[in-house]
Structures are given as C-alpha cells and as structure tokens.
VMD Tcl script that builds the backbone (N, CA, C; Angstrom):
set m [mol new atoms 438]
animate dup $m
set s [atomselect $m all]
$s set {name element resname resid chain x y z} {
  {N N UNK 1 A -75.841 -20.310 -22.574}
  {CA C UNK 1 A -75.657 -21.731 -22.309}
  {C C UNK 1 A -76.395 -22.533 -23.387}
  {N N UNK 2 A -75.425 -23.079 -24.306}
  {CA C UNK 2 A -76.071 -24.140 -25.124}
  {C C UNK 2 A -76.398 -25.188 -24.992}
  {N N UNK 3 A -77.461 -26.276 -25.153}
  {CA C UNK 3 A -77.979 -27.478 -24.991}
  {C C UNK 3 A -77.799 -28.375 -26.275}
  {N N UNK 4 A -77.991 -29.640 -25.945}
  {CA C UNK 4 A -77.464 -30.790 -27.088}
  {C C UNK 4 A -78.706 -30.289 -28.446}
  {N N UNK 5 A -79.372 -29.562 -28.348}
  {CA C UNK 5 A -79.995 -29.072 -29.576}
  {C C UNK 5 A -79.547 -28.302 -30.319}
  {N N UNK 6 A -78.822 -27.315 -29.970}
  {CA C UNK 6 A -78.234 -26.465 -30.577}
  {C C UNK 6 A -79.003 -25.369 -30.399}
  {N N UNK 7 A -79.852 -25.027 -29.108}
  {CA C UNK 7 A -80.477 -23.930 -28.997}
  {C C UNK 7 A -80.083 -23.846 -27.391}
  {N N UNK 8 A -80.046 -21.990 -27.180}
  {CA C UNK 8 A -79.337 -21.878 -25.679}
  {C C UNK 8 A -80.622 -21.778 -25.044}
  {N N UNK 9 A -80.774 -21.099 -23.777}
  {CA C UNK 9 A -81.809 -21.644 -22.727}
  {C C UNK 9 A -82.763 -21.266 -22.759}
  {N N UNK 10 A -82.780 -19.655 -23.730}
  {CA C UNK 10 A -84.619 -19.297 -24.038}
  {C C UNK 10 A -84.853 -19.629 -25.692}
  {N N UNK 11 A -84.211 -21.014 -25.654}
  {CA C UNK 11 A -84.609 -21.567 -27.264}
  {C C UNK 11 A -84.608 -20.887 -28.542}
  {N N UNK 12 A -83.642 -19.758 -28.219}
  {CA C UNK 12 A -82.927 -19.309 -29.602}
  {C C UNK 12 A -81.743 -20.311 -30.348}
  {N N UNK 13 A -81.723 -20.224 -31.704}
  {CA C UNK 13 A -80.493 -21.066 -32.145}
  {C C UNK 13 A -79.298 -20.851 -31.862}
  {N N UNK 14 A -78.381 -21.817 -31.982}
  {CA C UNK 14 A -76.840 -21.661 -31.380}
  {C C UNK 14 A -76.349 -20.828 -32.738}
  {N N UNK 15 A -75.599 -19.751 -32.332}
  {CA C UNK 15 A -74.793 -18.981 -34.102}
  {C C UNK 15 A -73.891 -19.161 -34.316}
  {N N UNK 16 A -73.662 -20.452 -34.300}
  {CA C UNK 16 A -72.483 -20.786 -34.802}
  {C C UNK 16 A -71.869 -21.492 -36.687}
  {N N UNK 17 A -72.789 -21.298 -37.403}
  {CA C UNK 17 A -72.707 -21.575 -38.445}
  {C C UNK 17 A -72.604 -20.463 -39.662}
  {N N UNK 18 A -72.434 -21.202 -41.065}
  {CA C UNK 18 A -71.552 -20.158 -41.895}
  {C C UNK 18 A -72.530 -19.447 -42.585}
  {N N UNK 19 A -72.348 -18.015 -42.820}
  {CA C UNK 19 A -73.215 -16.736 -43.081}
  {C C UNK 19 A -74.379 -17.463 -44.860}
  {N N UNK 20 A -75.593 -16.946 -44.735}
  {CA C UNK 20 A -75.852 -16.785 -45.845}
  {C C UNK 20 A -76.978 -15.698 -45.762}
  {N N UNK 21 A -77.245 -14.828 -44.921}
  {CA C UNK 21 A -77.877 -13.950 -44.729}
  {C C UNK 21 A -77.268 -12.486 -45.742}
  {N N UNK 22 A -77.328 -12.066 -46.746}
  {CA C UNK 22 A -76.774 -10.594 -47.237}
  {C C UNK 22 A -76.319 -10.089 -46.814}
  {N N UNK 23 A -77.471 -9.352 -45.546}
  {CA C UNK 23 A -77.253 -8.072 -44.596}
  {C C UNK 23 A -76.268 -8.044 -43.835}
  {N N UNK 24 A -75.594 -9.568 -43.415}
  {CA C UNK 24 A -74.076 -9.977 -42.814}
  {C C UNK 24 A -73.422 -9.520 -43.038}
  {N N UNK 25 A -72.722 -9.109 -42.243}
  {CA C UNK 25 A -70.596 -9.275 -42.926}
  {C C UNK 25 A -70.535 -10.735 -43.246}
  {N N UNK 26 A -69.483 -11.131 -44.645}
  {CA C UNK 26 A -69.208 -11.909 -44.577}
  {C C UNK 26 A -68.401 -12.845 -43.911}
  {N N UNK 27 A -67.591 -11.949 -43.250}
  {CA C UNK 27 A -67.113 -12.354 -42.037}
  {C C UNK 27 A -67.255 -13.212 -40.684}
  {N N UNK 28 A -68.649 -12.472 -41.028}
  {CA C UNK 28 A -69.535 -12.936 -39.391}
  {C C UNK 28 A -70.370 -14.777 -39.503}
  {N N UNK 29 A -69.349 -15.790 -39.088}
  {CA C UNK 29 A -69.891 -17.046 -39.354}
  {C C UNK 29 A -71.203 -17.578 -38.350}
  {N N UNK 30 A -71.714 -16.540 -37.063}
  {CA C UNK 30 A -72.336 -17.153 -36.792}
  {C C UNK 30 A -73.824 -17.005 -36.885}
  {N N UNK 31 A -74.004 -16.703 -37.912}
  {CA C UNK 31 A -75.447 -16.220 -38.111}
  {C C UNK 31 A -76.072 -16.620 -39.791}
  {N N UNK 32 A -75.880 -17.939 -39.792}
  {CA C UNK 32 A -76.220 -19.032 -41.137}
  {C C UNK 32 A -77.825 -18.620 -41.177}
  {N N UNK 33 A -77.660 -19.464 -39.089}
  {CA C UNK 33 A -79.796 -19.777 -39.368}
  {C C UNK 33 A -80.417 -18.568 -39.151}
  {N N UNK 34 A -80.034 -17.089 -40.171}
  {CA C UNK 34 A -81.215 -15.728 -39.750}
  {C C UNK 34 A -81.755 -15.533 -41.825}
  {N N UNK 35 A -82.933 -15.739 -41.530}
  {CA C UNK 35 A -83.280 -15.569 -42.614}
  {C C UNK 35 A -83.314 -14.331 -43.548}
  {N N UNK 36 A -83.340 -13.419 -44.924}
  {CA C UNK 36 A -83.412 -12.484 -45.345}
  {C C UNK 36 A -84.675 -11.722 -44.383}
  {N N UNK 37 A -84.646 -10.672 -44.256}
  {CA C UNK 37 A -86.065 -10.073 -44.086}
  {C C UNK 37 A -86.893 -10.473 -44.578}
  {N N UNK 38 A -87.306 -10.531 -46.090}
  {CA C UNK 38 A -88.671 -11.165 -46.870}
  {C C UNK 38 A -88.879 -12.646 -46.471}
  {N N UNK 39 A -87.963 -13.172 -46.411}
  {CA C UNK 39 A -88.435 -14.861 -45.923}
  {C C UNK 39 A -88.927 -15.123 -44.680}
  {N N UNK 40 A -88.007 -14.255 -43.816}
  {CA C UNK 40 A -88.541 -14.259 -42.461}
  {C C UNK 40 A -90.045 -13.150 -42.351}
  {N N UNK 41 A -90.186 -12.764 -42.602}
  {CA C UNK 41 A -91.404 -11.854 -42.974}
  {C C UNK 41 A -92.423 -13.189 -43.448}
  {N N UNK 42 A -92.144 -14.072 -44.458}
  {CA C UNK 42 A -93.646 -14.312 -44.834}
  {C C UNK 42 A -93.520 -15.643 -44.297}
  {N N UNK 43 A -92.520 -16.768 -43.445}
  {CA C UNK 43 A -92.486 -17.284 -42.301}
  {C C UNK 43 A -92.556 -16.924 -41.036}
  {N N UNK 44 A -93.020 -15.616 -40.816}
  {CA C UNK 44 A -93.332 -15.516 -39.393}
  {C C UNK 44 A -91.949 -15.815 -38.474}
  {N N UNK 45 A -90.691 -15.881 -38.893}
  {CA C UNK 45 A -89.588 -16.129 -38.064}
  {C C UNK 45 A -88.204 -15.859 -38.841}
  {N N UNK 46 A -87.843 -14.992 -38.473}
  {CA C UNK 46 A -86.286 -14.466 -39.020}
  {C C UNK 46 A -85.436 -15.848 -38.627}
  {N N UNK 47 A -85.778 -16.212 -37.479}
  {CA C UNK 47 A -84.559 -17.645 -37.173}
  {C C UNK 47 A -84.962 -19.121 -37.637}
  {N N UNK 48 A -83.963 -19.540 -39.003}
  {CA C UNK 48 A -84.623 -20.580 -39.454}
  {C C UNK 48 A -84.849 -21.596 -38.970}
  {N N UNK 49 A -83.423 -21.780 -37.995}
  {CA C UNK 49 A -83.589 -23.052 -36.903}
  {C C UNK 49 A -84.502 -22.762 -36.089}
  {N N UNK 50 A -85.169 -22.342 -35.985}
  {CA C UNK 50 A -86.587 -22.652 -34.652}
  {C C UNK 50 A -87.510 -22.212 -35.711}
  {N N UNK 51 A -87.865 -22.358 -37.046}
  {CA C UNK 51 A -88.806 -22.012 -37.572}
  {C C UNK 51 A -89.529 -23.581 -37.989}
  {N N UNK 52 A -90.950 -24.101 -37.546}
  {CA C UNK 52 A -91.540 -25.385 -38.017}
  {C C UNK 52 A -92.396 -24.772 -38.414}
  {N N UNK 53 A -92.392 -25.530 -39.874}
  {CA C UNK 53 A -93.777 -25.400 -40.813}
  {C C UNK 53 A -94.933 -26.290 -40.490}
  {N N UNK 54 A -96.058 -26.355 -40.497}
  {CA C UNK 54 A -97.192 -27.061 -40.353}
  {C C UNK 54 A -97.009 -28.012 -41.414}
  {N N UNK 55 A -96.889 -29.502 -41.187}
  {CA C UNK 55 A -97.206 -30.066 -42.369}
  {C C UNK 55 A -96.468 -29.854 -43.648}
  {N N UNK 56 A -97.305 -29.704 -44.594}
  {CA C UNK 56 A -96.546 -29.713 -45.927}
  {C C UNK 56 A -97.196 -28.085 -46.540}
  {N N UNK 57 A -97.465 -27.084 -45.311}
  {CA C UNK 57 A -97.501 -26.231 -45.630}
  {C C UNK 57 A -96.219 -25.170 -46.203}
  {N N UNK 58 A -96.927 -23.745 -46.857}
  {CA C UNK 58 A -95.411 -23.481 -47.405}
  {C C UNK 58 A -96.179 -22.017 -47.142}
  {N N UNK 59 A -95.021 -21.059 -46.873}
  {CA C UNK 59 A -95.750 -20.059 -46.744}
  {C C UNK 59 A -95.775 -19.288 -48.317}
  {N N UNK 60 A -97.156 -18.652 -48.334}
  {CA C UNK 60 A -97.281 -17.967 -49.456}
  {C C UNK 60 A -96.564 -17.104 -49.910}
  {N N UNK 61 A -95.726 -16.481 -51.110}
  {CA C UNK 61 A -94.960 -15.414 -51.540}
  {C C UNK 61 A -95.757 -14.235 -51.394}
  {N N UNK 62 A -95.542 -13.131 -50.969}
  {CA C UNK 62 A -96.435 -11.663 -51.450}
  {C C UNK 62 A -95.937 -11.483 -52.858}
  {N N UNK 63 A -96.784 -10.819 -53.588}
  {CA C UNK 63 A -96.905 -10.115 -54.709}
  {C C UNK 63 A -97.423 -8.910 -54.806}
  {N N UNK 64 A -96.433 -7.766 -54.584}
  {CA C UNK 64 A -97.444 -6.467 -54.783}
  {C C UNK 64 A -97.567 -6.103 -56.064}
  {N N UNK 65 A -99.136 -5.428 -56.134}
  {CA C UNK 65 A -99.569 -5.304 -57.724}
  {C C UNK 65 A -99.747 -4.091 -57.636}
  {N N UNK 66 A -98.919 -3.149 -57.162}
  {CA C UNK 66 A -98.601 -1.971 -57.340}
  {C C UNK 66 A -97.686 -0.939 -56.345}
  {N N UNK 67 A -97.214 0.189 -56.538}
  {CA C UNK 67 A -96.109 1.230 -55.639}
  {C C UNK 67 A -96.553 1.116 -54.687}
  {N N UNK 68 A -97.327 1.557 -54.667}
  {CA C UNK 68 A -98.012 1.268 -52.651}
  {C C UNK 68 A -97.808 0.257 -52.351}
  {N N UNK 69 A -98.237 -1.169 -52.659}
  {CA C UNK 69 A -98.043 -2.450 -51.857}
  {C C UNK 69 A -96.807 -2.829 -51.696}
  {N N UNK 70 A -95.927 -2.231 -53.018}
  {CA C UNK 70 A -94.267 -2.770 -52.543}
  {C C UNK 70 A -93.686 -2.216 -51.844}
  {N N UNK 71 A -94.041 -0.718 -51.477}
  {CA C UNK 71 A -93.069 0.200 -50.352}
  {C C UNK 71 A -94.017 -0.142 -49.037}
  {N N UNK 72 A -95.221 -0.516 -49.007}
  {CA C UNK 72 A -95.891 -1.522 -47.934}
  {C C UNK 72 A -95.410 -2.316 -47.360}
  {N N UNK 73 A -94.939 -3.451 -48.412}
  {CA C UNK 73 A -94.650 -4.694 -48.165}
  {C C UNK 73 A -92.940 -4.463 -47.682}
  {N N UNK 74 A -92.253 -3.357 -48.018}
  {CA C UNK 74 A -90.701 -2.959 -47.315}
  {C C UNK 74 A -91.061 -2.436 -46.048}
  {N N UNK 75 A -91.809 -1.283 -46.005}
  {CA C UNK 75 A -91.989 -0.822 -44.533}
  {C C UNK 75 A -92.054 -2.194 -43.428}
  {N N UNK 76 A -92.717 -3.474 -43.931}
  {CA C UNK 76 A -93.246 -4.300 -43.119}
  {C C UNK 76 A -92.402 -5.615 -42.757}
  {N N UNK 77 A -91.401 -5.626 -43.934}
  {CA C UNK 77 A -90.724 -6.843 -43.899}
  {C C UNK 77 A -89.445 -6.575 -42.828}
  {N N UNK 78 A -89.019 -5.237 -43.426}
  {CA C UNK 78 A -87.994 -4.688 -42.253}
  {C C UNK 78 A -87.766 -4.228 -41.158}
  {N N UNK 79 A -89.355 -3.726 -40.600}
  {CA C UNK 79 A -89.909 -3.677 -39.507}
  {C C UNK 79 A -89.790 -5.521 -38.681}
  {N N UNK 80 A -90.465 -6.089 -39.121}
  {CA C UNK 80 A -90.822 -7.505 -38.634}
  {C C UNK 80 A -88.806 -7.647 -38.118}
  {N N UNK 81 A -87.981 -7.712 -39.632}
  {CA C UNK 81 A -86.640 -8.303 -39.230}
  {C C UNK 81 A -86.311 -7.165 -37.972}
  {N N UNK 82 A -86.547 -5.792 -37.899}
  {CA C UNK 82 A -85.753 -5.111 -36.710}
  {C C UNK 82 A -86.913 -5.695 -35.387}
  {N N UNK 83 A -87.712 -5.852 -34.859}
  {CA C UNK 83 A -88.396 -6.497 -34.337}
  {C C UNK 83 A -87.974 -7.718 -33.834}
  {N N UNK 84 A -87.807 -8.497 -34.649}
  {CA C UNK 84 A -87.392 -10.241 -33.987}
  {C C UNK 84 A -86.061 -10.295 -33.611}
  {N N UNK 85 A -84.933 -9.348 -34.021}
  {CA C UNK 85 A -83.721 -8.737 -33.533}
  {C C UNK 85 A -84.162 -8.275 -32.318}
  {N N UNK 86 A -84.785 -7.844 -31.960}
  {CA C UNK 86 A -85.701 -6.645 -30.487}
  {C C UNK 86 A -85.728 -7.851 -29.318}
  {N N UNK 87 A -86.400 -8.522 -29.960}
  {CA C UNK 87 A -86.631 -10.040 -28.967}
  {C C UNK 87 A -85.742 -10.597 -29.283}
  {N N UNK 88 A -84.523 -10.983 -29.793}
  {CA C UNK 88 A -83.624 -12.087 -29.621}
  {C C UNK 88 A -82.871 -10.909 -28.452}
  {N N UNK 89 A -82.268 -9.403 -29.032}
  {CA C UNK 89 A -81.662 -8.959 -27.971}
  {C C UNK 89 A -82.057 -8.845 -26.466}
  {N N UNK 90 A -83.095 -9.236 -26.646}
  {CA C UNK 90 A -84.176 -8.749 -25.042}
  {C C UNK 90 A -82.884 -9.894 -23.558}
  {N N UNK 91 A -83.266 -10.954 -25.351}
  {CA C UNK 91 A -82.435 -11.704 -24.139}
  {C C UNK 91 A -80.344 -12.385 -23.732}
  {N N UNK 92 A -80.143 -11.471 -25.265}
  {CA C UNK 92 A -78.700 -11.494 -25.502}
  {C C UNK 92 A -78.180 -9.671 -25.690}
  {N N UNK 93 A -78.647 -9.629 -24.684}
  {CA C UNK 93 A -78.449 -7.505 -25.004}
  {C C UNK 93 A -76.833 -7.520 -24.969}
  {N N UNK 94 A -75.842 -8.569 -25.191}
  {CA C UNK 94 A -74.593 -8.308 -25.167}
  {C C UNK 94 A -73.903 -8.585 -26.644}
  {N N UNK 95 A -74.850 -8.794 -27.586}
  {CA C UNK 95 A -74.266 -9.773 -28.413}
  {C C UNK 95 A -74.214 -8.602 -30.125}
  {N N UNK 96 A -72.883 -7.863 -30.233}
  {CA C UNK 96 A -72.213 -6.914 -30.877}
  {C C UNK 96 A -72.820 -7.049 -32.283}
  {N N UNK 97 A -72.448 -8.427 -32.679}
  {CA C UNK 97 A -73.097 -8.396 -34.386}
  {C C UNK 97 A -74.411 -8.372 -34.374}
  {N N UNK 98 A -75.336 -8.688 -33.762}
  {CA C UNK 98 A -76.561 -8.905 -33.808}
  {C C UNK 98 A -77.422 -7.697 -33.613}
  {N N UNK 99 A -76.441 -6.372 -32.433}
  {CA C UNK 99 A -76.625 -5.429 -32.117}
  {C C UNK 99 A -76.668 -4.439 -33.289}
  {N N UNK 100 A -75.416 -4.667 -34.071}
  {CA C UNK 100 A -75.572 -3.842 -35.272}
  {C C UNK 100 A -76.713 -4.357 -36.190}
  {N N UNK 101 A -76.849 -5.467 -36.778}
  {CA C UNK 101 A -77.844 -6.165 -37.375}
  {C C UNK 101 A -78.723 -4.927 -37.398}
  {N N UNK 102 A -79.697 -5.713 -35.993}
  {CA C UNK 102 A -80.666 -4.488 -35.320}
  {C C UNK 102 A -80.619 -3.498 -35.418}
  {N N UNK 103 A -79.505 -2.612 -35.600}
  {CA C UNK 103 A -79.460 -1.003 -36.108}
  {C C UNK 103 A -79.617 -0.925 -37.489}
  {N N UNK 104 A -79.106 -1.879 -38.166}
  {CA C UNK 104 A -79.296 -1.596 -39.819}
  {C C UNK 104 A -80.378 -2.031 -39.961}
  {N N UNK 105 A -81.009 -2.840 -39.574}
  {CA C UNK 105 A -82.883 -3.152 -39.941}
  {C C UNK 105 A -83.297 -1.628 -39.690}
  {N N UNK 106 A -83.133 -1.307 -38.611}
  {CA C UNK 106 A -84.124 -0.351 -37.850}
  {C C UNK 106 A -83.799 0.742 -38.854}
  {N N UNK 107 A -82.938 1.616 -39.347}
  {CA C UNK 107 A -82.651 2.693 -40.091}
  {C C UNK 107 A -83.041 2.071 -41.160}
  {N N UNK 108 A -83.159 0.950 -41.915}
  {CA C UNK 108 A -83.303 0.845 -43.554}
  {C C UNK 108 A -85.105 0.884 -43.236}
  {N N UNK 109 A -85.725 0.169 -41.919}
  {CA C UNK 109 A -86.887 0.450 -41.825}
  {C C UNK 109 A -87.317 1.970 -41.822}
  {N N UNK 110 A -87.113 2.753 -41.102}
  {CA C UNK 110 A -87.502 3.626 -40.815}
  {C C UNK 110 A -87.136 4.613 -42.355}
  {N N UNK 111 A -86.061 4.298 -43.043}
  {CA C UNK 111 A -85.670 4.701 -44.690}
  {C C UNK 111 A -87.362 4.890 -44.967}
  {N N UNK 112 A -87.577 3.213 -44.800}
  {CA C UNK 112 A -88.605 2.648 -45.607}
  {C C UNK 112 A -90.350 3.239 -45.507}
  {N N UNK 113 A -90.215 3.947 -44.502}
  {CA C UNK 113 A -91.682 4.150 -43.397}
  {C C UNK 113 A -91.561 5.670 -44.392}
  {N N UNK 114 A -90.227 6.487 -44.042}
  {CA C UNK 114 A -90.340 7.701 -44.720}
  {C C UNK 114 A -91.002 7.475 -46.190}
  {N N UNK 115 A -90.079 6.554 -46.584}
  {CA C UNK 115 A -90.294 7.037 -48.596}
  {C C UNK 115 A -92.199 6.722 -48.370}
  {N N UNK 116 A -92.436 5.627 -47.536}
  {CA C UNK 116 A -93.936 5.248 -47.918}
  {C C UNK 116 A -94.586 6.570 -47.629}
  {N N UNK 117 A -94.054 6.722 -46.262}
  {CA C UNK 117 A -95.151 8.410 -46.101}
  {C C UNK 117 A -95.100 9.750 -46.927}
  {N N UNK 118 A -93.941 9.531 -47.671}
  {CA C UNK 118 A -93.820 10.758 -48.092}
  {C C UNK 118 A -94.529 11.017 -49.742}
  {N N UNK 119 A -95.171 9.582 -49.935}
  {CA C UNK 119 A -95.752 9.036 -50.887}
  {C C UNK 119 A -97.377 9.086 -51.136}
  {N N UNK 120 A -97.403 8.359 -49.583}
  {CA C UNK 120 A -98.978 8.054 -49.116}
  {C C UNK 120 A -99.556 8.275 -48.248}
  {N N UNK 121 A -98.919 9.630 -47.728}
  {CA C UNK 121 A -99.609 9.836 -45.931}
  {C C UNK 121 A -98.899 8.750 -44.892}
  {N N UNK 122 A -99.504 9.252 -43.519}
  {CA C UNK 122 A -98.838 8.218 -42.311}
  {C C UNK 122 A -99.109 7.341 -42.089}
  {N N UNK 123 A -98.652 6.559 -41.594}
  {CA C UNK 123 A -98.759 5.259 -41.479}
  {C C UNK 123 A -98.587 4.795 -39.950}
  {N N UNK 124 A -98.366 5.611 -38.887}
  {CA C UNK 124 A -98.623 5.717 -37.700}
  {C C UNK 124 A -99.325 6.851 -37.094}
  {N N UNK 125 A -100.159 6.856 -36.227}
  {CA C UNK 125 A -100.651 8.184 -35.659}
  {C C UNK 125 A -99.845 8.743 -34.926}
  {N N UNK 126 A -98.757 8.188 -34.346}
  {CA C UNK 126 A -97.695 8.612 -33.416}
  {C C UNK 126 A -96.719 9.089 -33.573}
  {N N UNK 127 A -96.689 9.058 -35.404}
  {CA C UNK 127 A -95.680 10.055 -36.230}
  {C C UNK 127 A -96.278 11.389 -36.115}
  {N N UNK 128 A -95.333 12.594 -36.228}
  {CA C UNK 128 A -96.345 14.000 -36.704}
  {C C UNK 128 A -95.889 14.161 -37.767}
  {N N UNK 129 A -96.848 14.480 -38.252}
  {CA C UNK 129 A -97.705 14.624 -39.514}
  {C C UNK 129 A -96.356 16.035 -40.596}
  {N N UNK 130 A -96.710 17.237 -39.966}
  {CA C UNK 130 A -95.905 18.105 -39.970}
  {C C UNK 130 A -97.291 18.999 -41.301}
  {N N UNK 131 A -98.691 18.691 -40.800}
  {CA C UNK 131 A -99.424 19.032 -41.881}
  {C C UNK 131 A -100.293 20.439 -41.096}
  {N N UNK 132 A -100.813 20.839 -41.621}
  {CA C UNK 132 A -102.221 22.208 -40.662}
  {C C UNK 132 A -103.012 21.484 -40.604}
  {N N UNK 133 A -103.415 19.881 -41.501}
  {CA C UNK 133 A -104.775 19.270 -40.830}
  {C C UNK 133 A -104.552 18.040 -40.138}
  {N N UNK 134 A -105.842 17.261 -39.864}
  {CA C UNK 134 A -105.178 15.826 -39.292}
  {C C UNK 134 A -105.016 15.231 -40.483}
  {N N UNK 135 A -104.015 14.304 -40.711}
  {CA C UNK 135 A -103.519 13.541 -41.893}
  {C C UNK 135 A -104.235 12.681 -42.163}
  {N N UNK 136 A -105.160 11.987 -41.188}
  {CA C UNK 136 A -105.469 10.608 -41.687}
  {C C UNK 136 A -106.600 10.972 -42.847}
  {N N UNK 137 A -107.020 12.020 -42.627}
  {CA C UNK 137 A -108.234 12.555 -43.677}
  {C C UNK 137 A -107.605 13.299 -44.974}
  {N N UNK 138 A -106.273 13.577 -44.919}
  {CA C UNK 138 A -105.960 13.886 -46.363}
  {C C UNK 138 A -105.445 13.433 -47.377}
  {N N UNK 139 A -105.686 11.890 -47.021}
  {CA C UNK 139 A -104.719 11.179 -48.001}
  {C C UNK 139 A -105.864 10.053 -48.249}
  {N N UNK 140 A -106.119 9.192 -49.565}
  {CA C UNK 140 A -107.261 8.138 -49.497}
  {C C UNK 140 A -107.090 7.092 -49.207}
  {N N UNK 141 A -107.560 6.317 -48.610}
  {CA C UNK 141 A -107.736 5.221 -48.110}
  {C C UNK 141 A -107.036 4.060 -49.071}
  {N N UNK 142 A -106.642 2.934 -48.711}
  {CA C UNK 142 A -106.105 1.987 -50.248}
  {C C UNK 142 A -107.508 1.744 -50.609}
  {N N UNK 143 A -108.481 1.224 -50.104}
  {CA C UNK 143 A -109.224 0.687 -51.206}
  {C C UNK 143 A -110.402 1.678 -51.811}
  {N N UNK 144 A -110.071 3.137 -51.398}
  {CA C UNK 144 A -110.675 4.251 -52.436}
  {C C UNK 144 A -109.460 4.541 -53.307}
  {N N UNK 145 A -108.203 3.647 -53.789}
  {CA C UNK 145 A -107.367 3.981 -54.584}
  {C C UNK 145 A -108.242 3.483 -55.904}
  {N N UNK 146 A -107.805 3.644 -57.011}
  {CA C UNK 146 A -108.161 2.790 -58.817}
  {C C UNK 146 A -107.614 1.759 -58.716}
}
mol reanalyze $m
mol bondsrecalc $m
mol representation Tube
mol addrep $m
C-alpha cells in the first residue's frame, strides 16, 4: 500500500521508476531509487529515496591502499547490498526482482568472502577453516602487515 509520498507502509520507496542501478535488468523499471553497492555501502542505505544526508554532509569515498583493503572493502560492500535486500524482503518476501537481486548480491558476496579468505585467512569464526590449526593464529593480523 502506497502513500502520497511515494513510500508504502513500512516506509520503503515506491519502485516504480526507471532503472539506473547495473546489477538490474534493464528491463526492470522499478528499481531507479536502489543504489550501486559501493554508494549504498558508504551511505549507509542501498535505497536512495529514504536516504537523508545530515546537512551538507557527504559521505566519504573509501580508498583502499592496498589487496587486502580492496577485496575488504568488496567482501563488505556486497555483504551490506545483500543485507538491506534481507530487510526490504523481510517485509515484501513476494517481490520476484528484488528476490533475485538478493541472490546475486549474496553469491557475488560470498564470491567475494572466498577470494578474501583464500588470500588472508577467515574472516568469520563460523566459517571452517578446513586447516589442522585454529586459523585465527595463522594468518597476521592487518596491522602486523608492512
């Protein structure tokens, strides 16, 4: 149920506008206001229409200054986008494009979690390891990296 705002009743945006998201089909017109992963990542909100900035604040760009921070900064951005998909479906668990969306975040995340671990050790304790020791001790810490 949509309201004269253009947001339905648990104040998600109405999707009815024309694609500029990538990860879209181009096809799919109603999903204008979902931001890339990285934007929505360093705004704190994949949905642009309900996203308010403070003021004349802007959110900061990341810059990773090295392999680790950029397969970091993927594990995290695509995590966040399959995530805020998690909570929009919580409350539209019927809604087909959005459903897939959510599957392609979640597999390009989880892509993303592998290449990092298979790089830099785990990155969850709730992964197994697949090692003879505990992992968190065989791999160094970032800031005992050079």
């Amino acid at each position: 149920m949509n309201n004269n705002f253009g947001y339905d009743a648990y104040r998600y945006p109405d999707m009815s506008m024309s694609n500029q998201n990538p990860f879209l089909s181009q096809n799919d017109v109603r999903n204008s206001n979902l931001a890339e992963p990285y934007q929505g990542f360093l705004q704190g909100n994949l949905f642009n229409d309900i996203f308010e900035g403070y003021k004349n604040y802007r959110p900061a760009k990341i810059v990773p200054n090295n392999e680790q921070a950029e397969l970091l900064l993927n594990v995290d951005q695509l995590s966040f986008a399959a995530h805020e998909l998690n909570l929009y479906l919580d409350v539209h668990p019927t809604d087909q494009v959005m459903i897939q969306l959510f599957n392609k975040y979640q597999a390009m995340a989880k892509e993303a979690v592998e290449k990092y671990e298979s790089k830099y050790g785990p990155l969850f304790i709730s992964f197994p390891s697949g090692m003879n020791q505990f992992s968190w001790e065989a791999y160094a810490w970032p800031w005992e990296v050079d």
